[in-house]
C-alpha positions in Angstrom: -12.8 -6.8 -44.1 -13.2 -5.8 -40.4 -13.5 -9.3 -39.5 -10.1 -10.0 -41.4 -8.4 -7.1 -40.1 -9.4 -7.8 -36.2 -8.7 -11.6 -36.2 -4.7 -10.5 -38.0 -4.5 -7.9 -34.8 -5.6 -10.2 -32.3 -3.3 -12.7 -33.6 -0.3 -10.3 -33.9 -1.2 -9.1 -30.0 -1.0 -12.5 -28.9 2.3 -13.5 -31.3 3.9 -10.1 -29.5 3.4 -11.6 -26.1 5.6 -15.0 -27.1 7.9 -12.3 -28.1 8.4 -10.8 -25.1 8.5 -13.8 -23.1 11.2 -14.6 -25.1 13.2 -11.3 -25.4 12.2 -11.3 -21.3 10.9 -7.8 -21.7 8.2 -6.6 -19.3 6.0 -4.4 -22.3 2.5 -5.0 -20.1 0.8 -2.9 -23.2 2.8 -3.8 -26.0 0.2 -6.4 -27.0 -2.6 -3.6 -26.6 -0.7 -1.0 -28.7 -0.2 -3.6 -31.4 -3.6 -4.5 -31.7 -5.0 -1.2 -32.4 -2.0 -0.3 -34.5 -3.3 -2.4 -36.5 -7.3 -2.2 -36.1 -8.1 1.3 -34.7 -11.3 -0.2 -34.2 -9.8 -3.7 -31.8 -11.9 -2.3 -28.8 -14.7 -2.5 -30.6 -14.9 -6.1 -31.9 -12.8 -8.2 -29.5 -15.4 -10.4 -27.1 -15.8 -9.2 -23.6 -16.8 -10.5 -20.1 -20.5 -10.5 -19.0 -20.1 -8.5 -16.3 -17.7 -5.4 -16.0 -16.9 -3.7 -13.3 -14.8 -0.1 -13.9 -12.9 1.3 -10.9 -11.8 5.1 -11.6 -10.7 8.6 -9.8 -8.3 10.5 -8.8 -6.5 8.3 -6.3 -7.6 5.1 -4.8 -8.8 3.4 -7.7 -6.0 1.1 -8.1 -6.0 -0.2 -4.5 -9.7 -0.7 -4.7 -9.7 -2.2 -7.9 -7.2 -4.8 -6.6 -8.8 -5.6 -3.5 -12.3 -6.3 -5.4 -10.2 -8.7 -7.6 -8.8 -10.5 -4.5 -12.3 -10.6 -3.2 -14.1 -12.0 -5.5 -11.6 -14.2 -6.5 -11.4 -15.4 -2.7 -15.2 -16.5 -3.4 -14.5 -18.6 -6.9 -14.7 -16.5 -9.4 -12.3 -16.1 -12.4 -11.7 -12.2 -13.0 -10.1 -10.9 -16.0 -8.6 -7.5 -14.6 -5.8 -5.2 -15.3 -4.0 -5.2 -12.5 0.0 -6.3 -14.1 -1.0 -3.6 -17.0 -1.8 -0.4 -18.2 -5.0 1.9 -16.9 -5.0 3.3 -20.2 -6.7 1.9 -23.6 -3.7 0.0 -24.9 -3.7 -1.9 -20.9 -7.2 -2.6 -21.5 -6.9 -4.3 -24.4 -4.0 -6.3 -23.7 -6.0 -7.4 -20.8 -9.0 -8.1 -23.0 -6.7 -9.9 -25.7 -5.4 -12.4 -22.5 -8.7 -12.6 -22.0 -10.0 -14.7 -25.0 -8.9 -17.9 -26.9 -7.7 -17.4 -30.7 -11.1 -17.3 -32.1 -11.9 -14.2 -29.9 -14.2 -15.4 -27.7 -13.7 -14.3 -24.0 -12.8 -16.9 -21.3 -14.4 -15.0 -18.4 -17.3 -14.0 -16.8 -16.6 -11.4 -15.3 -14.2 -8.6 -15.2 -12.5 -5.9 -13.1 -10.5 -3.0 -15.0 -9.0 0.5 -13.0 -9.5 3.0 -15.5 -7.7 6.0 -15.9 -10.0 9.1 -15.6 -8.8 10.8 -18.9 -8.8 7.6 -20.9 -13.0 6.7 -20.7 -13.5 9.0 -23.9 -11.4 6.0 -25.7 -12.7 3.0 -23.7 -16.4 3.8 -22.9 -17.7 4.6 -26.6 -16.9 0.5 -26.9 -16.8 -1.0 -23.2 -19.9 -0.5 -20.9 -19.5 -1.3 -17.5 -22.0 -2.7 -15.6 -20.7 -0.8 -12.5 -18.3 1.9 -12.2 -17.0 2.9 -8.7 -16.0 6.4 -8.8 -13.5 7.1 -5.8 -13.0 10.7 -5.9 -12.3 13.6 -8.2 -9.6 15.7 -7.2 -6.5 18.0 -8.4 -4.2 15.2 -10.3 -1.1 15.4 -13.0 -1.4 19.6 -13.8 0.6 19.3 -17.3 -1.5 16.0 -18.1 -5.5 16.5 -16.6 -5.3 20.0 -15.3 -8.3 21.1 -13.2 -10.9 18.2 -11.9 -13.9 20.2 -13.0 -12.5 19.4 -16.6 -12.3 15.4 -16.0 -15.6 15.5 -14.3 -16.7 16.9 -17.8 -15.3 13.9 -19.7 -16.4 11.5 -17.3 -20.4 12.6 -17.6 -19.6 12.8 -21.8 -18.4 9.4 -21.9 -20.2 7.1 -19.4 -22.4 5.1 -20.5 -26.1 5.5 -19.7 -26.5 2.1 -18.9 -24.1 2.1 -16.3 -24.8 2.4 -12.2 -22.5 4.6 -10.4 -21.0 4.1 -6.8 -20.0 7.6 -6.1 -18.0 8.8 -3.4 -20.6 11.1 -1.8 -18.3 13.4 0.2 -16.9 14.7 -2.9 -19.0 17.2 -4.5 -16.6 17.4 -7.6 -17.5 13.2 -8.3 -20.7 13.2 -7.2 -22.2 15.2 -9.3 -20.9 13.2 -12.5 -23.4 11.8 -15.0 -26.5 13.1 -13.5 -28.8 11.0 -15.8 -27.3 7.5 -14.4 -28.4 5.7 -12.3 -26.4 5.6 -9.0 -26.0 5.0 -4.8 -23.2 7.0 -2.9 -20.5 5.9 -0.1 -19.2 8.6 2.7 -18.0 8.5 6.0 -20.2 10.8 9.2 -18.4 12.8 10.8 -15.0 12.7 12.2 -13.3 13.7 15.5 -10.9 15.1 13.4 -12.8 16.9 11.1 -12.5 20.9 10.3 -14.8 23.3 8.9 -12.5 25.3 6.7 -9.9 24.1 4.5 -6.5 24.6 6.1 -5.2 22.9 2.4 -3.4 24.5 -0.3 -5.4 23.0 -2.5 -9.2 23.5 -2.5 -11.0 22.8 -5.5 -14.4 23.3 -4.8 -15.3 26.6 -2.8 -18.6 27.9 -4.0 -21.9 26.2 -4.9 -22.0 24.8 -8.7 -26.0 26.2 -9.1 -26.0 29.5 -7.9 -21.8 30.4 -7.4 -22.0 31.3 -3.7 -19.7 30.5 -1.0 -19.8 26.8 0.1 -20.4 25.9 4.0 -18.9 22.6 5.4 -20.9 21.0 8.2 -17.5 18.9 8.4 -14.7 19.0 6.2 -12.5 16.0 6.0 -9.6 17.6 3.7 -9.4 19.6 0.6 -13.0 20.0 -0.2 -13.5 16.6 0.7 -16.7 16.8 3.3 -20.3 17.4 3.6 -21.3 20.9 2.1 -24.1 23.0 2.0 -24.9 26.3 0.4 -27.0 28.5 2.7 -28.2 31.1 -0.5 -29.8 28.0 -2.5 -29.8 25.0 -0.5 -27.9 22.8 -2.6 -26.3 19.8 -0.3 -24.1 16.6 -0.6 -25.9 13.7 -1.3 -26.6 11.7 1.3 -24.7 8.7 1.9 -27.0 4.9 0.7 -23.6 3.2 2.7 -21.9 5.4 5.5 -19.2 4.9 8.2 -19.9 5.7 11.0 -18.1 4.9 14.6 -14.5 4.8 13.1 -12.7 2.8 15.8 -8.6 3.0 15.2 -7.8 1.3 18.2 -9.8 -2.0 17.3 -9.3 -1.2 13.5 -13.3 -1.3 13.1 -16.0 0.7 10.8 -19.7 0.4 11.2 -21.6 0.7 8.1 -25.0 1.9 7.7 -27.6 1.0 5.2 -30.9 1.8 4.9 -31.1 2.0 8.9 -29.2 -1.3 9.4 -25.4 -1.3 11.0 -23.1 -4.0 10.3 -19.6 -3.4 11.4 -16.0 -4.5 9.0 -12.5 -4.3 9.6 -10.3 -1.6 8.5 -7.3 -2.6 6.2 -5.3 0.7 7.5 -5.8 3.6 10.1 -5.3 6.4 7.1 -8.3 7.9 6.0 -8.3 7.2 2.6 -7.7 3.5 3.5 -10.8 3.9 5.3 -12.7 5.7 2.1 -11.7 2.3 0.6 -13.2 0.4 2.7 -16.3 1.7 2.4 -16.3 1.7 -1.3 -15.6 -1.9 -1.6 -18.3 -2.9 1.1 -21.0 -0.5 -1.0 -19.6 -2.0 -4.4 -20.6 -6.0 -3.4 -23.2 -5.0 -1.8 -24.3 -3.8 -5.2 -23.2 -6.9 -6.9 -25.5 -8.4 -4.4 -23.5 -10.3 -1.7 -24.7 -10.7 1.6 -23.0 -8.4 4.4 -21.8 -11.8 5.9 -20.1 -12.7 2.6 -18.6 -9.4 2.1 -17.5 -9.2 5.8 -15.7 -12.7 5.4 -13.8 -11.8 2.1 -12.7 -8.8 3.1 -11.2 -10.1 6.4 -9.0 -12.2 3.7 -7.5 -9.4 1.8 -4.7 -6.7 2.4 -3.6 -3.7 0.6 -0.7 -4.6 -2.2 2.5 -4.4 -0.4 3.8 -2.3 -3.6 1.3 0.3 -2.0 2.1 -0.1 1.6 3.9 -2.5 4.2 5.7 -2.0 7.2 8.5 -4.1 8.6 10.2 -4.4 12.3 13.8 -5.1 13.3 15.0 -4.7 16.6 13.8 -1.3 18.5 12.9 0.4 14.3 10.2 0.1 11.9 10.8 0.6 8.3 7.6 1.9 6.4 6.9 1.6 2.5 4.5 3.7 1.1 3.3 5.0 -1.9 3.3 8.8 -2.5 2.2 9.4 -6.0 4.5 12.0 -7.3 3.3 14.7 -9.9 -0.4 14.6 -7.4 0.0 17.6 -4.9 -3.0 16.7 -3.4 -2.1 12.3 -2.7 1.3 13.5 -1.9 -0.6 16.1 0.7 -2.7 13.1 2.1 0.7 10.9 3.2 2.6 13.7 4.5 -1.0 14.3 6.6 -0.9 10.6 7.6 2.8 10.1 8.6 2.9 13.5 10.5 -0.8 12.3 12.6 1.4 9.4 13.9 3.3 9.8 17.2 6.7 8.8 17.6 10.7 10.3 16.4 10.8 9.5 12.3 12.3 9.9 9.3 11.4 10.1 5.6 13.1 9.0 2.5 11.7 11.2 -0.3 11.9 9.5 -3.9 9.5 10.8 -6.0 11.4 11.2 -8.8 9.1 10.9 -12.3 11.5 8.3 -13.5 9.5 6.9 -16.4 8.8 10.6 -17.5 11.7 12.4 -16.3 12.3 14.2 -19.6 8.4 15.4 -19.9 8.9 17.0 -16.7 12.1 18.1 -16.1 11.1 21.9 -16.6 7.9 21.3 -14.1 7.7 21.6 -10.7 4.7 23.5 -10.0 3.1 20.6 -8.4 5.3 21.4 -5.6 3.8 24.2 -4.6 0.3 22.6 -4.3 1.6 20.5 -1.8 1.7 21.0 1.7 5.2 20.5 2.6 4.3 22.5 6.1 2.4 19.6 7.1 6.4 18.0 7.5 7.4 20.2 9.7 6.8 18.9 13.1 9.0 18.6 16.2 9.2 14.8 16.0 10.1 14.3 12.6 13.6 14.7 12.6 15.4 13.9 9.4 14.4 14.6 5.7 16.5 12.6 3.1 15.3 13.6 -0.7 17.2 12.1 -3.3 17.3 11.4 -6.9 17.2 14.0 -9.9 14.4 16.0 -8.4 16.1 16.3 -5.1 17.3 19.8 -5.3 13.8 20.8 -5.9 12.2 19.1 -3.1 15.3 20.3 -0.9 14.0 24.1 -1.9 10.3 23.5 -1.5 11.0 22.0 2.2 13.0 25.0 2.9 10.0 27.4 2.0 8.0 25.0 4.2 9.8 26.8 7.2 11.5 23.4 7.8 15.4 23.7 9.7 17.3 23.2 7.0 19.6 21.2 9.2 17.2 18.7 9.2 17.5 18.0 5.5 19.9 16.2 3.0 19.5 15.7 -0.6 21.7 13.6 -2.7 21.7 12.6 -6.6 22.0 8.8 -5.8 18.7 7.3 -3.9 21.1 4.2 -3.0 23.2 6.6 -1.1 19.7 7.7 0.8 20.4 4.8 3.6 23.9 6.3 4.5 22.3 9.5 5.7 19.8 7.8 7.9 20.7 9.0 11.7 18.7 5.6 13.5 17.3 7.1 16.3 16.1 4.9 19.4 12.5 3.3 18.3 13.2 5.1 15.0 10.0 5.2 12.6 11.5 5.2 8.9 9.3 5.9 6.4 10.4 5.7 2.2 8.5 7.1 0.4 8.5 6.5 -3.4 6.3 7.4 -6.7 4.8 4.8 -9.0 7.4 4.5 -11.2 10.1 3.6 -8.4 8.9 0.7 -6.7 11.7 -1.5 -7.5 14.2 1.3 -6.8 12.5 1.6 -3.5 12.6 -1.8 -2.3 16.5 -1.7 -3.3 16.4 1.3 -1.0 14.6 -0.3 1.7 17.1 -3.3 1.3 20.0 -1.2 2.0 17.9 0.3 5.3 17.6 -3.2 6.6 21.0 -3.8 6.2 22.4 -0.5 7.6 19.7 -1.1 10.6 21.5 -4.2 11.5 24.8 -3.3 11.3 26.2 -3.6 7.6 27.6 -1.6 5.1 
């Protein structure tokens, strides 16, 4: 009866897909939430690749994800992944569903899937990854994941035993996960730019999770992200099995150090989580068991997904995308940390609207407050332009960041945004939108180009 009842999903999901072709809808889950619709149990029965690799956290996990799919791609290899879908359940079965022939049995080798944090209690009960690369835990969604001690929970329930962790060692939140598998860790030495006390908002971790003392930080990066120590019971972040050390912005290089040997990769990006990302993808095919050669050569072939980030020059300006995920105090913290490091005059384009889930959040904007708006509020950043539905209440929070309000414009209608652009001399324009506004953006960034050279 099971056997009846998966093959009549399977071939519904797959039916639902013709469908949408045909009706040119975009549903990337549809086929996933049909399938379970009608088994509960899909997950369960449909074939799988040989080799999984899971790619989770707070933030990062979908720019790594995609960048081990273009990597091992690059060397051959045919990857069933998620990356057009759905993080959730219903993405991961659609993927698994285009992932086998009509008798069920999978077409791949391997696979790569991001998972979303909150979503392993539904996926890892019937998926085990080989590897799961855990980028960091940190303060996400509020009204959807609330505090990251609580996903950490879920995360050592549901992984597997079976699995081997690549843990972001710097994070004492993550690291700490799943004590019982087996596991190495990535982290970067210390910084020139490093602290010892969180200047943050937000700080998740302050005191020691054995004896509940006050946490020291031999460096601290951001947040609580560092290397800690508690001086009442000794208890320490792990220490790092692949660390960065001599971070080199000016040649864009990153030497990495395992078990005493230093090879030195290219950085994708000068921001610091760009940089947490590279390490993480050097220490994950290293544990798939590529050479440091091979890893070095595939990784000079791939870039970060220009949905996350690109920047584009015309005449004396430069006109950045990037992503800022809205709803995450502490991601959208980490760009406005970036962007205000940089030297040079700019201005920002804030868009981080919620679109998809406008109506669940209309009455929230306690995220907000969690972020560090202060961080915008530097001398050479000279004109703030938040739009959209939300743009009121960013226009407020700014204000409380101490920022001139004469420096600041909202408006309802993120098309308009380009209009109220002032195009400084060697102007750096940055627009920065949330996940559900990429398309929005890049109408946005269109109507930049345009005003840039001239037009209407």
């Amino acid at each position: 009866m099971h056997r009846i009842r998966f093959f009549i999903a399977l071939w519904g999901a797959k039916g639902s897909k013709i469908l949408l072709k045909i009706t040119r809808n975009n549903g990337t889950n549809f086929p996933g939430k049909i399938a379970i619709k009608i088994c509960p149990d899909f997950l369960k029965y449909i074939n799988k690749p040989k080799k999984i690799i899971g790619v989770t956290g707070t933030n990062g996990k979908t720019t790594v994800a995609n960048l081990a799919i273009d990597m091992l791609e690059y060397d051959g290899e045919k990857v069933l992944n998620n990356s057009l879908g759905s993080n959730t359940i219903t993405g991961i079965v659609t993927s698994l569903i285009n992932g086998v022939s009509l008798s069920g049995k999978s077409k791949y080798e391997k696979g790569v899937f991001e998972i979303d944090e909150k979503s392993t209690k539904r996926i890892f009960p019937e998926v085990t990854p080989d590897y799961l690369l855990v980028t960091n835990l940190s303060r996400d969604s509020i009204m959807r994941n609330g505090h990251p001690e609580y996903i950490s929970k879920i995360l050592t329930k549901y992984i597997p035993k079976a699995t081997k962790l690549i843990i972001n060692a710097d994070d004492l939140i993550s690291s700490n996960i799943s004590p019982e598998n087996e596991r190495v860790y990535f982290g970067i030495d210390k910084m020139d730019t490093d602290k010892t006390e969180c200047t943050n908002l937000i700080n998740d971790l302050q005191i020691c999770p054995k004896c509940h003392s006050k946490l020291s930080y031999d460096y601290l990066r951001y947040h609580h992200m560092g290397k800690a120590v508690c001086n009442n019971c000794g208890f320490s972040s792990p220490e790092s099995d692949y660390l960065g050390e001599n971070v080199n912005l000016t040649d864009m290089t990153i030497d990495i150090k395992e078990a005493g040997d230093v090879n030195r990769y290219r950085l994708l990006n000068d921001s610091v989580f760009n940089i947490y990302n590279v390490v993480s993808i050097v220490a994950l095919f290293r544990e798939l068991g590529y050479s440091h050669d091979k890893t070095k050569k595939l990784l000079e072939k791939v870039n970060i997904i220009s949905s996350r980030y690109n920047v584009k020059e015309i005449d004396d300006k430069k006109v950045f995308m990037q992503m800022t995920k809205d709803r995450n105090a502490f991601a959208c913290t980490r760009v406005f940390d970036y962007i205000s490091s940089l030297p040079g005059e700019k201005e920002l384009i804030i868009m981080m609207s919620n679109l998809d889930d406008a109506k669940h959040w209309s009455e929230n904007t306690c995220w907000l407050y969690d972020c560090d708006f202060e961080l915008l509020n530097k001398d050479n950043i000279k004109n703030i332009v938040v739009v959209g539905p939300r743009s009121k209440d960013y226009y407020l929070r700014i204000l409380f960041a101490g920022i001139d309000g004469e420096k600041v414009v909202n408006t309802m209608n993120e098309l308009d945004a380009p209009n109220y652009l002032k195009l400084f001399e060697n102007d750096n324009i940055y627009i920065l939108y949330g996940t559900d506004s990429i398309e929005l953006a890049s109408l946005v960034k269109e109507k930049v180009e345009t005003r840039i050279r001239g037009g209407n």
